[in-house]
C-alpha positions in Angstrom: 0.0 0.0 0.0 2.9 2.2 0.8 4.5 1.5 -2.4 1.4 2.5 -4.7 0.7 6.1 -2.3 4.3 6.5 -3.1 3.7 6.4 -6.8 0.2 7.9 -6.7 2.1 11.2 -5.1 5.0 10.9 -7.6 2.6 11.0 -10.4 0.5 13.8 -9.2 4.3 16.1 -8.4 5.4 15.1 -12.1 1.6 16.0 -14.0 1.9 19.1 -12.0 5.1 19.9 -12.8 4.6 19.7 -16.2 1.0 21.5 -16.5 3.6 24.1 -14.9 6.5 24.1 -17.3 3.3 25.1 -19.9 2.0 27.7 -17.9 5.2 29.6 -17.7 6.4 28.6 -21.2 2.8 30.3 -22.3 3.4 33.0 -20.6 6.5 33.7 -22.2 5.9 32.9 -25.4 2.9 35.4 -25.4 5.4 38.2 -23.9 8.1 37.6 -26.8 6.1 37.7 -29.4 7.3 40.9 -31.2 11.1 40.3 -29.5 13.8 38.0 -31.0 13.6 35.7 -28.1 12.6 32.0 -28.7 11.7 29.3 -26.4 12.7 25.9 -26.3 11.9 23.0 -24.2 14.9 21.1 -22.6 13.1 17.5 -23.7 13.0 18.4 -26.9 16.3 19.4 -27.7 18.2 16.5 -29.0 21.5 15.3 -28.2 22.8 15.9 -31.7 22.4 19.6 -31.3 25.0 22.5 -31.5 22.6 23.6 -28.3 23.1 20.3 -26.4 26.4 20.4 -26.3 26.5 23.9 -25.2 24.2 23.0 -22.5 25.1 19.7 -21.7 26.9 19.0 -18.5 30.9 17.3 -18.3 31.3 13.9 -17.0 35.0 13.8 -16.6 35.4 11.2 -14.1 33.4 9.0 -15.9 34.8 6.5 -18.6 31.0 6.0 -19.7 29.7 9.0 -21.0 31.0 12.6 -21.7 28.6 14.5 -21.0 24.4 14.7 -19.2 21.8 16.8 -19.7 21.3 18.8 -16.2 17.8 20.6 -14.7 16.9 22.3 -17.7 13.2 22.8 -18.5 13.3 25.8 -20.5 16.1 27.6 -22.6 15.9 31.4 -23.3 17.6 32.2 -27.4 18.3 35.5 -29.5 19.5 33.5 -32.2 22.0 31.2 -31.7 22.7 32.7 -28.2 21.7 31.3 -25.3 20.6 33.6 -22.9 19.3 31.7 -19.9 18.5 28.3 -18.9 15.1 28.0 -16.2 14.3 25.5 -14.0 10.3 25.7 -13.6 9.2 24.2 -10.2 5.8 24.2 -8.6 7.5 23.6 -4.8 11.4 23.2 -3.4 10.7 19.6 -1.8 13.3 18.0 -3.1 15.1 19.1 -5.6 16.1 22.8 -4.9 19.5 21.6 -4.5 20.1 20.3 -7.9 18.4 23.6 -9.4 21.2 25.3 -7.0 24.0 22.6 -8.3 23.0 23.5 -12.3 23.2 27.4 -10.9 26.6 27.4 -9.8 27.9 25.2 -12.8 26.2 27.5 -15.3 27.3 30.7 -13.5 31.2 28.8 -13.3 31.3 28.4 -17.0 29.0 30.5 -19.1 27.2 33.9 -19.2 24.3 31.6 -19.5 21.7 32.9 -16.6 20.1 30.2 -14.6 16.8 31.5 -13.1 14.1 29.6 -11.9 10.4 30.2 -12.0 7.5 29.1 -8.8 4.4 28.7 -8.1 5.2 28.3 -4.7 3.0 25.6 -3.7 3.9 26.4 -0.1 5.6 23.7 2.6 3.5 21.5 3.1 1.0 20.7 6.4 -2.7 21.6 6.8 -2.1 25.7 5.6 -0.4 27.8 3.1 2.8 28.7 4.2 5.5 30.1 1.5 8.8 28.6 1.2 10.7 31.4 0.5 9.8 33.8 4.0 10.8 37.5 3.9 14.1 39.8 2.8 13.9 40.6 6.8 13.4 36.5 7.6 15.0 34.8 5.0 14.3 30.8 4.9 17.8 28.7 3.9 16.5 28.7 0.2 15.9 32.6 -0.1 19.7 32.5 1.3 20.7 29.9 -1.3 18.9 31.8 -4.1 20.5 35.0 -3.1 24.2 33.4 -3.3 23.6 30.5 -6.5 20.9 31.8 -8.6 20.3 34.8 -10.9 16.5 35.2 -9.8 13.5 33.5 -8.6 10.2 34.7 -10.4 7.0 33.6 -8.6 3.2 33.6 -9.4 0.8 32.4 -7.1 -1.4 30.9 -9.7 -4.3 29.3 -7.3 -4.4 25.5 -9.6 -1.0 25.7 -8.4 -1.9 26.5 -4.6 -4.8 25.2 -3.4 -4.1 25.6 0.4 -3.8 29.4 -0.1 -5.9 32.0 1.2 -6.8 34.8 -1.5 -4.9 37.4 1.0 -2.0 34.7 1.7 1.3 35.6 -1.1 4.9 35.0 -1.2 6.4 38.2 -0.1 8.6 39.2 -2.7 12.0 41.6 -2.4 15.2 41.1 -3.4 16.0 38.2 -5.2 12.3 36.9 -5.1 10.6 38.8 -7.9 6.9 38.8 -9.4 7.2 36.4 -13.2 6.3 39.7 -14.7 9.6 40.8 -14.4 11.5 38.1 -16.1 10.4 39.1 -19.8 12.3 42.4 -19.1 15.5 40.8 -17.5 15.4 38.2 -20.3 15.7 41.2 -22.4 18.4 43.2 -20.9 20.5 40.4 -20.5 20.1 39.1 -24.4 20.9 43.0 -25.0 24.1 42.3 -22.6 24.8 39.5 -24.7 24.6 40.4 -28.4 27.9 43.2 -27.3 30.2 40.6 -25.3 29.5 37.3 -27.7 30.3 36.9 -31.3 28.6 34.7 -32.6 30.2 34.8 -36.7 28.0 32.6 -39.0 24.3 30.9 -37.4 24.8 27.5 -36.8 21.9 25.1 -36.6 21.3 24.8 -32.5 
């Protein structure tokens, strides 16, 4: 019986993660659509791609493969550069460390921005309760976010947070910012971009 609940609740966690990789991909589709800026989805870029391999993650330690693809659920393009990678999460339980591991890597290597975008779904229990606290009373992850990540863009989109009260939000401030912020920061920093990368002939990402 245990085994099954375990499922049941993976299943619900990965059809609501995906219902809210469209959301946001919508919503930014929608805002680019007089800008340069393309979306793709990380599952659909194949491994044979000029973008895979910029993306793609070094394994070498191991003697088995070269390379994995990391957290990536979104990529951000003016052209053939890529501007910033996001990680689309409905709550932290989990996995906000490997969103923080892809962060630093990206941030080590690249100009590539790793952002990621939040429902948040709350922590869990009986009420709403937002993972992310205040600027004043910052929870670990606000802390993390503010040190590993470029931004954290969160809409409290109610299919997405059915514990919360209408008058209950995640208090935003500092690194937390509202998602209607993110078209303009993915603009600005494809702007930023286009001066410090030459990119010479297109190549086929």
């Amino acid at each position: 019986m245990y085994d099954e609940s375990t499922r049941d609740h993976q299943s619900r966690v990965s059809t609501s993660g995906k219902a809210w990789e469209n959301y946001v991909e919508r919503f930014l589709v929608n805002q680019f659509k007089s800008s340069e800026l393309t979306i793709k989805r990380g599952n659909q870029i194949r491994e044979d791609t000029l973008l895979w391999k910029k993306l793609s993650i070094p394994t070498k330690a191991s003697t088995v493969q070269d390379s994995i693809w990391g957290d990536i659920d979104l990529v951000v393009l003016k052209g053939d550069i890529v501007v910033a990678v996001i990680s689309c999460k409905t709550s932290l339980h989990g996995r906000f460390t490997e969103t923080l591991f892809y962060g630093v890597l990206f941030r080590m290597w690249s100009r590539v921005k790793f952002v990621l975008v939040t429902s948040d779904t709350g922590r869990g229990g009986e009420k709403w309760q937002s993972e992310w606290g205040t600027p004043e009373m910052p929870t670990k992850d606000r802390m993390l976010a503010e040190s590993y990540l470029e931004g954290v863009y969160v809409d409290n989109v109610p299919e997405f947070c059915p514990k919360k009260n209408p008058d209950d939000h995640t208090v935003l401030g500092g690194i937390v910012r509202p998602i209607d912020e993110l078209p303009c920061d993915l603009k600005k920093w494809a702007e930023e971009d286009a001066k410090f990368i030459y990119t010479g002939k297109q190549q086929k990402l």
